[in-house]
Kinemage of the C-alpha trace (Angstrom):
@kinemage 1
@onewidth
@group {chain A} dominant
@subgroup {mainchain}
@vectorlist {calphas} color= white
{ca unk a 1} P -13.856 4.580 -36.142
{ca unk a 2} L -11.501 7.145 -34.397
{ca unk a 3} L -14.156 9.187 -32.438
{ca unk a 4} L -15.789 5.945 -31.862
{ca unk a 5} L -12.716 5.071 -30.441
{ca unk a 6} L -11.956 7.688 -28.662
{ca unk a 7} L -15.762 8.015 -26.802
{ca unk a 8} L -14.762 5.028 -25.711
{ca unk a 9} L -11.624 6.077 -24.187
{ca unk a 10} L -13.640 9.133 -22.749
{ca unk a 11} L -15.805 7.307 -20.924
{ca unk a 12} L -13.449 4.373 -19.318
{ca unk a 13} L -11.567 7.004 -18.215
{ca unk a 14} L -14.132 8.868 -16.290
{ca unk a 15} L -15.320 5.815 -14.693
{ca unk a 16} L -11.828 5.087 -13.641
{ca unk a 17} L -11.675 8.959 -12.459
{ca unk a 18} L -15.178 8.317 -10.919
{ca unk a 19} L -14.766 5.088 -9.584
{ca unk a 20} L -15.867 4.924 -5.860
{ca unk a 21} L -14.132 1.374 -5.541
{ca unk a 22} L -10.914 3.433 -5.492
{ca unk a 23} L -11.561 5.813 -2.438
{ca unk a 24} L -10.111 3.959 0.453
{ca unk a 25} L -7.088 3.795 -1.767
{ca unk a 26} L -7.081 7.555 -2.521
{ca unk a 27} L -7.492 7.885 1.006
{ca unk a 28} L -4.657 6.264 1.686
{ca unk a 29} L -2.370 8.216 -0.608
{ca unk a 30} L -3.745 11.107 0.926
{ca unk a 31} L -3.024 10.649 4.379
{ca unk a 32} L 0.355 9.213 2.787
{ca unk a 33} L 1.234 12.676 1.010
{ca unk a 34} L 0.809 14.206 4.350
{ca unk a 35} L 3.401 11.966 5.917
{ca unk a 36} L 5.663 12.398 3.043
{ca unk a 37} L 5.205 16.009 2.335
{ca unk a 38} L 8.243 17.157 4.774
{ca unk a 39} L 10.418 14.937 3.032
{ca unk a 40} L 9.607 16.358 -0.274
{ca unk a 41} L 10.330 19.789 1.378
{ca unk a 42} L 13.953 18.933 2.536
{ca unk a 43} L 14.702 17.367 -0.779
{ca unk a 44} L 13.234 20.484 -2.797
{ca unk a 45} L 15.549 22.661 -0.435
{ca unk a 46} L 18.256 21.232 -1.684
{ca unk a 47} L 17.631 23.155 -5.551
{ca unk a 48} L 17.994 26.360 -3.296
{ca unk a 49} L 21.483 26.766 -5.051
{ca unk a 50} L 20.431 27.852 -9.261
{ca unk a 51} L 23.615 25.235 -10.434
{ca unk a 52} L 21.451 22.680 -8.275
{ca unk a 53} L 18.821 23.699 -9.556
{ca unk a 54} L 19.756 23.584 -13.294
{ca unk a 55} L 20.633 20.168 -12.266
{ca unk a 56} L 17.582 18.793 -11.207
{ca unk a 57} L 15.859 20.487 -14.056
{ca unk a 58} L 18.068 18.804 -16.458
{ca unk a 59} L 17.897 15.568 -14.946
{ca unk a 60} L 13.683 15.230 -15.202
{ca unk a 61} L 14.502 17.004 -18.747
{ca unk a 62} L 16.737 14.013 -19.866
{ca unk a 63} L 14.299 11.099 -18.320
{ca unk a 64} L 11.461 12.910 -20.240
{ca unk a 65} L 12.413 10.520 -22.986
{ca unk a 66} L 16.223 11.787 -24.599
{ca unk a 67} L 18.365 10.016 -22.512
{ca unk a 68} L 16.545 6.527 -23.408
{ca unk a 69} L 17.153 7.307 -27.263
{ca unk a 70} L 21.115 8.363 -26.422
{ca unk a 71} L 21.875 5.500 -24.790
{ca unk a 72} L 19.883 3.067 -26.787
{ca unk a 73} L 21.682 4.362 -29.881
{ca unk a 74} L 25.504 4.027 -27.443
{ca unk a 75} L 24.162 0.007 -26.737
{ca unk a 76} L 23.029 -0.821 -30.109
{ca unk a 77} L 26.628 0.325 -31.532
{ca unk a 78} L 28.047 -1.966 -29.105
{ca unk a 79} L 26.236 -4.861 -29.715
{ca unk a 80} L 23.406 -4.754 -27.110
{ca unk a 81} L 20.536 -4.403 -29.751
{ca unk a 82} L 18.994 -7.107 -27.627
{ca unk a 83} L 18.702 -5.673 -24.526
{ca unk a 84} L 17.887 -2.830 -25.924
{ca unk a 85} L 15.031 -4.240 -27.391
{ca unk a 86} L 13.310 -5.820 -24.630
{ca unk a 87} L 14.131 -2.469 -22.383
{ca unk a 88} L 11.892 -0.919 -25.299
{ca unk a 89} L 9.468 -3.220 -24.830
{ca unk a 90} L 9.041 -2.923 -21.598
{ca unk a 91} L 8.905 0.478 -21.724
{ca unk a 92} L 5.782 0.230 -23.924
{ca unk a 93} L 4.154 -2.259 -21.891
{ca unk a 94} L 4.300 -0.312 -18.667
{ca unk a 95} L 3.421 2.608 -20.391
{ca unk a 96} L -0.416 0.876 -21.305
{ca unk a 97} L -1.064 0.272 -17.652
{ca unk a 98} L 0.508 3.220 -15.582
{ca unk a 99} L -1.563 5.897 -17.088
{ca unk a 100} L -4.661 4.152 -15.839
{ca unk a 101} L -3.212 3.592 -12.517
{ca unk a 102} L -2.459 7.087 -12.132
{ca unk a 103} L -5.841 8.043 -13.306
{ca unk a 104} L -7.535 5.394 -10.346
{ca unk a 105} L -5.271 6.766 -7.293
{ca unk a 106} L -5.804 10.186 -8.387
{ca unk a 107} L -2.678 11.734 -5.987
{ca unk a 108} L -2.573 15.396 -6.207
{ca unk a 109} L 1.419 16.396 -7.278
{ca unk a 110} L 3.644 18.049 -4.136
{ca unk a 111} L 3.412 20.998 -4.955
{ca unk a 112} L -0.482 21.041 -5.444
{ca unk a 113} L -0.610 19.934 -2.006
{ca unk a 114} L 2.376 22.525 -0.557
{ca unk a 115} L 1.665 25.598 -2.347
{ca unk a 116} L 5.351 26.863 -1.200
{ca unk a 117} L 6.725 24.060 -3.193
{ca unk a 118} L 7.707 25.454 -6.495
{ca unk a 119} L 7.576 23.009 -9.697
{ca unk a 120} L 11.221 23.298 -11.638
{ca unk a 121} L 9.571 22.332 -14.940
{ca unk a 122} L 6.275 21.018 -16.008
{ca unk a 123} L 4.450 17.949 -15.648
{ca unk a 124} L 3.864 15.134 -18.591
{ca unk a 125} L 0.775 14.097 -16.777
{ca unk a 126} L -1.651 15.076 -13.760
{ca unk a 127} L -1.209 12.710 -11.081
{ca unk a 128} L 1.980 11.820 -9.311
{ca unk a 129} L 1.741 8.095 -7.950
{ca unk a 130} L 3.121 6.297 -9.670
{ca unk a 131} L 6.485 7.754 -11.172
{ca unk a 132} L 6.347 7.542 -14.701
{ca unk a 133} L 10.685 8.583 -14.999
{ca unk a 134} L 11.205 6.112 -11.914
{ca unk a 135} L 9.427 3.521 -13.754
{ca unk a 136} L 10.590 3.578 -17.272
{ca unk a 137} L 14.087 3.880 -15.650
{ca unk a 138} L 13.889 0.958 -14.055
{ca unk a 139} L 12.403 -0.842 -16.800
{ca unk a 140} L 15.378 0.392 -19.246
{ca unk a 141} L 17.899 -1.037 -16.757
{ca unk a 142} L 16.981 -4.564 -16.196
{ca unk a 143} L 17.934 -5.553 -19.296
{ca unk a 144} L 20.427 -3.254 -19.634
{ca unk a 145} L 21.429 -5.348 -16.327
{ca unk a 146} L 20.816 -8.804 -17.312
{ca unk a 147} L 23.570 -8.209 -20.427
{ca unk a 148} L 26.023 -6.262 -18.408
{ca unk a 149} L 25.503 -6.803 -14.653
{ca unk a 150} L 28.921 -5.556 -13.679
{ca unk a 151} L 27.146 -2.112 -14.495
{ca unk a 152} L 25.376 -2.058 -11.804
{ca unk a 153} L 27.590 0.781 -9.865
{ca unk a 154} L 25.890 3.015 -12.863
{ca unk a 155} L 22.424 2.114 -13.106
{ca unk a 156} L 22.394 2.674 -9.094
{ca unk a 157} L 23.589 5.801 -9.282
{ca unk a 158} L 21.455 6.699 -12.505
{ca unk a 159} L 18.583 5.959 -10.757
{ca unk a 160} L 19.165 7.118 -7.668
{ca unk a 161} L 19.842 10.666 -9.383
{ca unk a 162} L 16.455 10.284 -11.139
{ca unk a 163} L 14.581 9.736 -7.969
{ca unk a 164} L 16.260 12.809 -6.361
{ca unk a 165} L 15.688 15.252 -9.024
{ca unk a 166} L 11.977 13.532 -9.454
{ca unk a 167} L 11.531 14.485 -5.585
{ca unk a 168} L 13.558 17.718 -6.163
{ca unk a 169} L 11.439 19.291 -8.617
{ca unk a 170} L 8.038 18.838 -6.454
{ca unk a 171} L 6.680 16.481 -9.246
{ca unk a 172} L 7.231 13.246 -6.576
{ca unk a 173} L 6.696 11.543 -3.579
{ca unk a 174} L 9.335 9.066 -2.160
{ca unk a 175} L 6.535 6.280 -2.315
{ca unk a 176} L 5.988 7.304 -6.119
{ca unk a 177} L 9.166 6.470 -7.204
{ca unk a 178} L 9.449 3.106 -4.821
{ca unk a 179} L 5.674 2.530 -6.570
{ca unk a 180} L 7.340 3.445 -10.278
{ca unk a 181} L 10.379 1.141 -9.915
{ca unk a 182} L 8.258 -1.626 -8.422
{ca unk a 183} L 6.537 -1.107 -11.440
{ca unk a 184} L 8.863 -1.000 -13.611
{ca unk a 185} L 10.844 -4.096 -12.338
{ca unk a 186} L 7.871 -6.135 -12.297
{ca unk a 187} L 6.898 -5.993 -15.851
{ca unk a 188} L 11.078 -5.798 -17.224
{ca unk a 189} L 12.385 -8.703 -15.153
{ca unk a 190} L 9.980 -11.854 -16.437
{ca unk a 191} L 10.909 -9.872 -19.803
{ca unk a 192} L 13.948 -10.116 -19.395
{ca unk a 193} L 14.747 -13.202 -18.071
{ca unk a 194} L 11.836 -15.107 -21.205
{ca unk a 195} L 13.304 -12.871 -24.081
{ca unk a 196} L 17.218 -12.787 -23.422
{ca unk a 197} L 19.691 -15.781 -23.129
């Protein structure tokens, strides 16, 4: 039943890979990367300084999953084991689609495309669009939001930290993380707002 299983995962996955339906879109993201590829450069600059660099490191480190379980385990202890809940959920619902998305655009990583772009750590996954960190960020916070919206201020800056260090380590293109929290939002926020009061 398992390599059954898994043939079968084999093969859907090489005709997503393969699928010709999916060129004018890959196209797109190409032409796209080449835009975007400056921007990625100025941002990366910015980790020229090693303290800055430790930073941004540590910062894709934490949204590589330990930061969810902290603060999970900080909102459950003061009462948000609802939100926390649905974030999880949400979490594991994006999680089934965005591999296979990343798998159909097929975008090559920054620094596969700028060779002068040095990665700060390694990659989770091959492809870059969308962002997995931007995504399952935002899909943590709405919830998170919906229970305690006056912690906004926070989750803005949380995120927009993410998104820097996700552009700073040459992992990410600005339109990956827009993609990831668009993403992300889009499967939390009907969540959300059916599952919490």
């Amino acid at each position: 039943m398992i390599v059954r299983t898994r043939r079968l995962f084999v093969r859907a996955r090489e005709r997503v890979e393969g699928s010709e339906r999916m060129l004018p879109l890959r196209g797109w993201l190409r032409t796209l990367s080449d835009r975007e590829i400056e921007l990625v450069d100025r941002v990366w600059q910015t980790t020229r300084h090693a303290g800055v660099r430790k930073l941004a490191f540590a910062i894709s480190w934490l949204g590589n999953g330990s930061f969810y379980v902290l603060c999970a385990v900080v909102l459950i202890g003061v009462g948000g084991a609802r939100p926390v809940a649905v974030a999880a959920l949400a979490i594991g619902v994006v999680h089934l689609v965005y591999p296979w998305i990343k798998l159909a655009c097929g975008r090559l990583r920054p620094f596969e495309i700028d060779p002068g772009l040095t990665p700060l750590l390694a990659t989770l996954d091959r492809h870059s669009f969308p962002s997995g960190h931007a995504m399952t960020l935002t899909a943590a916070l709405v919830p998170v939001l919906a229970a305690w919206p006056a912690a906004w201020p926070l989750a803005l800056v949380a995120w927009l930290v993410m998104a820097w260090s996700r552009v700073a380590t040459a992992h990410h293109y600005p339109s990956d993380i827009v993609a990831g929290a668009l993403l992300g939002g889009a499967v939390a926020t009907p969540l959300a707002k059916a599952l919490m009061p």
